[in-house]
VEXKENU-229590 format. One record per residue: residue number from 1; residue in one letter; x, y, z of N, C-alpha, C in turn. Coordinates in steps of 0.02 Angstrom, whole numbers, always signed. Example, Ala and Ser with C-alpha at 12.3 -4.5 7.8 and 13.67 -1.06 7.14 Angstrom:
! residues 2
<r 1,A,<+660,-284,+390>,<+615,-225,+390>,<+660,-165,+390>>
<r 2,S,<+642,-112,+354>,<+684,-53,+357>,<+645,+2,+394>>
This chain:
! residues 138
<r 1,X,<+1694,-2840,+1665>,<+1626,-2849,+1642>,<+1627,-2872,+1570>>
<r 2,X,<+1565,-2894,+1576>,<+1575,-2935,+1483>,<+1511,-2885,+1463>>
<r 3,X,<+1540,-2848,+1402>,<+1484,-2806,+1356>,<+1448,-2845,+1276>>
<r 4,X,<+1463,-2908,+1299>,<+1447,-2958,+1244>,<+1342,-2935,+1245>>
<r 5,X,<+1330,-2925,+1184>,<+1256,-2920,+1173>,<+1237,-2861,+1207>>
<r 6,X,<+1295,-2823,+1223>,<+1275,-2766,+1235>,<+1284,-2697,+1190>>
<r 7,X,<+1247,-2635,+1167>,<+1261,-2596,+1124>,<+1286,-2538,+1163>>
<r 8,X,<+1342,-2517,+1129>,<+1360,-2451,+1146>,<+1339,-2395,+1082>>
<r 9,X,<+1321,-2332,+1145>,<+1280,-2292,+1091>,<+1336,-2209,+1121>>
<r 10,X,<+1339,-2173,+1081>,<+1377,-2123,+1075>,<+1351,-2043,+1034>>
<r 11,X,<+1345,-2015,+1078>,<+1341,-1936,+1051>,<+1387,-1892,+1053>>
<r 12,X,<+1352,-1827,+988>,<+1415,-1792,+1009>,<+1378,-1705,+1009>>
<r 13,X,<+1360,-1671,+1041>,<+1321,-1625,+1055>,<+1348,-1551,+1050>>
<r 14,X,<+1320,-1499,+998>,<+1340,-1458,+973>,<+1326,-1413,+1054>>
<r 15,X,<+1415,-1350,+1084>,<+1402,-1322,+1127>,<+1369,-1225,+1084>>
<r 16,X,<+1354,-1245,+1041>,<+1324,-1179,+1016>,<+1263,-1178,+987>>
<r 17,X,<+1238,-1134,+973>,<+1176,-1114,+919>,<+1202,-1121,+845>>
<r 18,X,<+1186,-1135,+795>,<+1202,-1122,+724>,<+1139,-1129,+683>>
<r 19,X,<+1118,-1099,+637>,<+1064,-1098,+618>,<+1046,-1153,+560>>
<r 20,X,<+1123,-1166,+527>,<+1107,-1213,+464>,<+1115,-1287,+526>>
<r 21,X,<+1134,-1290,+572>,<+1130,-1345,+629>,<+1043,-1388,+652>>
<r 22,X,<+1023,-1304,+682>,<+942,-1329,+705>,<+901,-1339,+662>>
<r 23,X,<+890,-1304,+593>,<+853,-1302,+530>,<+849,-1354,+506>>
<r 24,X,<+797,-1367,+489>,<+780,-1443,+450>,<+798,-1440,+372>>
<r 25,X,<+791,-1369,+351>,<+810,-1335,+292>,<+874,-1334,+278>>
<r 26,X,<+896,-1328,+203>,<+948,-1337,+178>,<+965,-1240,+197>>
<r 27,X,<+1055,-1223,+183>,<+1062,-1168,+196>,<+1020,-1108,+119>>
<r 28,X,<+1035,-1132,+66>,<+1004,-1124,+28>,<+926,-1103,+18>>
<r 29,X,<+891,-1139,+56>,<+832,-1135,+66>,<+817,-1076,+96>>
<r 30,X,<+856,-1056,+167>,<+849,-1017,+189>,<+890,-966,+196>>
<r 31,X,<+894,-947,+151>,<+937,-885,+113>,<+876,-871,+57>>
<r 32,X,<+860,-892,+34>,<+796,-901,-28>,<+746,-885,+18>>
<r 33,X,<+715,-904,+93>,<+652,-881,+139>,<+658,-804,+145>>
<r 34,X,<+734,-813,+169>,<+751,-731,+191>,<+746,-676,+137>>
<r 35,X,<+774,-700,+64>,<+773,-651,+28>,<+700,-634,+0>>
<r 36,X,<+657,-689,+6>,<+596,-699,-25>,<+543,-623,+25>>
<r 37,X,<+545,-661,+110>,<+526,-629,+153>,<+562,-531,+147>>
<r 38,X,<+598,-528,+115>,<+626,-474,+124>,<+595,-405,+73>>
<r 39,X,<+601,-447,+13>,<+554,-421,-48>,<+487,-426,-53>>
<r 40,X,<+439,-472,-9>,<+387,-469,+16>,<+363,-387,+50>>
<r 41,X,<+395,-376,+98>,<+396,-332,+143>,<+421,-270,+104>>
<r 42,X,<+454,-256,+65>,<+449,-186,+8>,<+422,-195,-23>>
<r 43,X,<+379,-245,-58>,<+317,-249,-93>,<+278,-228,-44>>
<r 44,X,<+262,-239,-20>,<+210,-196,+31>,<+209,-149,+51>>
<r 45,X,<+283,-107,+77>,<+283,-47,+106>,<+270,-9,+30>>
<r 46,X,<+271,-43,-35>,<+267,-7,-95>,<+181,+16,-109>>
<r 47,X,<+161,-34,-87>,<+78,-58,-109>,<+43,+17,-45>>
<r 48,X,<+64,+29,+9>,<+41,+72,+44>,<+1,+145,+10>>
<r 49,X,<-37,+176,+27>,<-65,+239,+25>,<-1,+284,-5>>
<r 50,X,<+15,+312,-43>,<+50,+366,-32>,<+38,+428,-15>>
<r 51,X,<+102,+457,+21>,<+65,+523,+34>,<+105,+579,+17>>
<r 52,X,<+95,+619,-9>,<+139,+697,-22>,<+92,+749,+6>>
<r 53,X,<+174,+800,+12>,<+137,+854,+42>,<+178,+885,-6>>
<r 54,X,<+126,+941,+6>,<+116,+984,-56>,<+136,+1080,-23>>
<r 55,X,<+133,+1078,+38>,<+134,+1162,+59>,<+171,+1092,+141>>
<r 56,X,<+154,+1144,+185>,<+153,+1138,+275>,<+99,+1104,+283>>
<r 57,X,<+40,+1121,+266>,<-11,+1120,+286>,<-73,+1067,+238>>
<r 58,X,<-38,+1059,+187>,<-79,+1019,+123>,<-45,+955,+127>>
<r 59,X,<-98,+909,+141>,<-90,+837,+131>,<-115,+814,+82>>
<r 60,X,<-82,+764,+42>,<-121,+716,-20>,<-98,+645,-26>>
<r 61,X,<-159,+600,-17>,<-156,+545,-18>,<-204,+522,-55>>
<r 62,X,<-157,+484,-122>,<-200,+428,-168>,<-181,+357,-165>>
<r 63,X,<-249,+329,-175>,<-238,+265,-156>,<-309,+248,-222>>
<r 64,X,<-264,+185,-250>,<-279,+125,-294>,<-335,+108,-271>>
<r 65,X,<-397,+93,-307>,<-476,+77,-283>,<-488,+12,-342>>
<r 66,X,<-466,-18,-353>,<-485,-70,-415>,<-458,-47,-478>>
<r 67,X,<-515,-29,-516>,<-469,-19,-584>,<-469,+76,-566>>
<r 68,X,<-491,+112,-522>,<-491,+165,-497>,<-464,+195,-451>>
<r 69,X,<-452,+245,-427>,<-424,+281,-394>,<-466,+314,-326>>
<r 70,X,<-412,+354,-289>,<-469,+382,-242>,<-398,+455,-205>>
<r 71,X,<-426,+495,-195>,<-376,+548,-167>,<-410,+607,-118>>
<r 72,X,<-381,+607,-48>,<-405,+630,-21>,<-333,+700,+22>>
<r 73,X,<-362,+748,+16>,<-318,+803,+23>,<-333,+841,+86>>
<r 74,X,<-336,+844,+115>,<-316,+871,+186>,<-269,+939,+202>>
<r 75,X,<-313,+994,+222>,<-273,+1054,+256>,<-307,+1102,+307>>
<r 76,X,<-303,+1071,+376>,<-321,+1105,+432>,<-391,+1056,+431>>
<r 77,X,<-433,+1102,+432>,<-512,+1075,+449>,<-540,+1062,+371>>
<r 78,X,<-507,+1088,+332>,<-543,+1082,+263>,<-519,+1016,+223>>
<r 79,X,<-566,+966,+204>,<-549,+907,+168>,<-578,+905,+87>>
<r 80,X,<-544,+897,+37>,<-560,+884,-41>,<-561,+811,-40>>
<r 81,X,<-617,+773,-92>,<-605,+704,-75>,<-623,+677,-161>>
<r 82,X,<-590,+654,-197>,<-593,+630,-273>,<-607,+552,-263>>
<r 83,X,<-664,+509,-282>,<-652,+462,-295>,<-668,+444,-358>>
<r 84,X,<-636,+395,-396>,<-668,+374,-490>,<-655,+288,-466>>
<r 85,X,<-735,+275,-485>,<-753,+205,-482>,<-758,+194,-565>>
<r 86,X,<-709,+119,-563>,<-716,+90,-649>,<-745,+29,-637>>
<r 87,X,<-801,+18,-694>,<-833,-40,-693>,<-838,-44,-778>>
<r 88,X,<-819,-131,-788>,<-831,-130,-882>,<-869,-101,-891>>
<r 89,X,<-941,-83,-878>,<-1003,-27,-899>,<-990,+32,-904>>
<r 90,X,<-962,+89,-850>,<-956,+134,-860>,<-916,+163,-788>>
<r 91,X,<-898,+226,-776>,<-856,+252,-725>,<-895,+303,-689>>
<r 92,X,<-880,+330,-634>,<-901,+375,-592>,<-887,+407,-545>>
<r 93,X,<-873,+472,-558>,<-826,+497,-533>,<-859,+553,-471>>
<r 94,X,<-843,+546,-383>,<-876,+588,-334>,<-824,+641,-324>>
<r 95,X,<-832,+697,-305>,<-812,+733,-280>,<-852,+772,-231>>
<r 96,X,<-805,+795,-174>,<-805,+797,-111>,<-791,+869,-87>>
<r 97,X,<-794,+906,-56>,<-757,+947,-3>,<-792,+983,+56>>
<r 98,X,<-766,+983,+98>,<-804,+1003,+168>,<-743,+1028,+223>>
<r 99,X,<-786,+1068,+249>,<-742,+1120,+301>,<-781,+1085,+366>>
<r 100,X,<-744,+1079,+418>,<-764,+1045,+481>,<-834,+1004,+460>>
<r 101,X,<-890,+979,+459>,<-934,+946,+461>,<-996,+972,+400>>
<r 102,X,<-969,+1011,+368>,<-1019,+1051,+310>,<-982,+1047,+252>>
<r 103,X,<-1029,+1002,+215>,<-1006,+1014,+160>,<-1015,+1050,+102>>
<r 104,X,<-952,+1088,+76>,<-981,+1141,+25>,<-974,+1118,-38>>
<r 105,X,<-948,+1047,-75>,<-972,+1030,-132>,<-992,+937,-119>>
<r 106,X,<-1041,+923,-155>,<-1046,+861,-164>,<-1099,+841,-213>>
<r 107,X,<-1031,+815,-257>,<-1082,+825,-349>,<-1041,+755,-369>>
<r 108,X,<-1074,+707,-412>,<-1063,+649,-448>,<-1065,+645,-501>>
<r 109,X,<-1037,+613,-554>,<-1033,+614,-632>,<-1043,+544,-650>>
<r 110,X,<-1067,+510,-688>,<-1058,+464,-717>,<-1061,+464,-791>>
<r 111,X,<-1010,+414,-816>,<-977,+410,-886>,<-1008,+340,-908>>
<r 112,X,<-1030,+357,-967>,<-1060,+307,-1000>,<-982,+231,-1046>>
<r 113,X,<-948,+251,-1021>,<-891,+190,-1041>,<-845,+211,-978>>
<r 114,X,<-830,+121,-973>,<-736,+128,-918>,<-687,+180,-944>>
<r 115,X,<-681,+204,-885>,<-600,+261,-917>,<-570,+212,-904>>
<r 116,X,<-516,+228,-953>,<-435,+205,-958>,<-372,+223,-899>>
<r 117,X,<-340,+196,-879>,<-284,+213,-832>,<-274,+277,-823>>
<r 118,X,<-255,+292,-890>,<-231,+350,-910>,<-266,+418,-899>>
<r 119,X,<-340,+414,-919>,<-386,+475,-909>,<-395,+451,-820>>
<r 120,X,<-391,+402,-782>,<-411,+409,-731>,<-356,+436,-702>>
<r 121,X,<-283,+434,-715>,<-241,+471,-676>,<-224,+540,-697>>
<r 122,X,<-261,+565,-782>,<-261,+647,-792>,<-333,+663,-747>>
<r 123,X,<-361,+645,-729>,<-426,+656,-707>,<-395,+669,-599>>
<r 124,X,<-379,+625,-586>,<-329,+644,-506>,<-282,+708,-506>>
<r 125,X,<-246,+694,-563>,<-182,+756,-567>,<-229,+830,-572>>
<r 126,X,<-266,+816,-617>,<-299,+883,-634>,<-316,+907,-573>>
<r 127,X,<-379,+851,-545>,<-420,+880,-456>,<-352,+904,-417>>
<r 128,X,<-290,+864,-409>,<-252,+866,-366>,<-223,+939,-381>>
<r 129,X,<-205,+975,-447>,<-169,+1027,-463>,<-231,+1083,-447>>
<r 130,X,<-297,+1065,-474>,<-358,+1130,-438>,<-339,+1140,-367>>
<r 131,X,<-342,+1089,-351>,<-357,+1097,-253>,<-282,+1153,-234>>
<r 132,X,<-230,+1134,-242>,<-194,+1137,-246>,<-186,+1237,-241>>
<r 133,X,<-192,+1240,-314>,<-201,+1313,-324>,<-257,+1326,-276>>
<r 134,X,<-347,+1313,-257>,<-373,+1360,-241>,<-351,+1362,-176>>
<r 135,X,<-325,+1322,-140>,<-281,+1317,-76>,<-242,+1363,-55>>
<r 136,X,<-198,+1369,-121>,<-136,+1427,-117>,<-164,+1505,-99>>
<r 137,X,<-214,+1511,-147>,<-251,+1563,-168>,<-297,+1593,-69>>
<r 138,X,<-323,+1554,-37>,<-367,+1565,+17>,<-314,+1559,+86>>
């Protein structure tokens, strides 16, 4: 046969998987996705609610509200609940507590200037160390 004006064409076909193979991406690149994706994902599991326990039976969870806070404490049927809202104007701080569906305190404060980081997290520690003790105490 005459292959005159004719083209020969030729492959050569990988019998495995390889990842820097199928990727359109350099290996680099994706080593940089992975590490990126990786520290993503403990940034986040970081950013979560935290929670401590404090006895068996005493739960405490604070969680970040804007420039404020919020902490809610949990033991059996009885719930304590702190929140401090910051606004450039001024702050305001609720407090909470109730035994199954009754509540036995619910009183509000408002502060005529934003608290600072600082007084808003002596202001949690404090609620968190009351509860804490009258807990122990009953």
């Amino acid at each position: 046969m005459n292959n005159a004006g004719k083209q020969v064409f030729t492959a050569c076909f990988s019998t495995g998987y390889n990842l820097s193979t199928m990727s359109r991406r350099s290996p680099f690149t994706v080593r940089i996705s992975t590490l990126l994706g990786v520290a993503g994902l403990g940034m986040g599991l970081l950013t979560c609610p935290s929670t401590v326990s404090a006895s068996d039976d005493l739960h405490i969870e604070i969680t970040k509200k804007g420039l404020g806070k919020e902490v809610v404490i949990t033991q059996g049927a009885r719930e304590w609940f702190m929140l401090i809202e910051v606004t450039p104007e001024n702050s305001v701080v609720l407090r909470q507590e109730k035994e199954h569906d009754t509540y036995l305190v619910d009183e509000s404060e408002t502060h005529d200037h934003p608290m600072t980081t600082g007084e808003v997290d002596a202001a949690i520690t404090d609620y968190v160390n009351s509860v804490k003790t009258r807990a122990t105490k009953e």
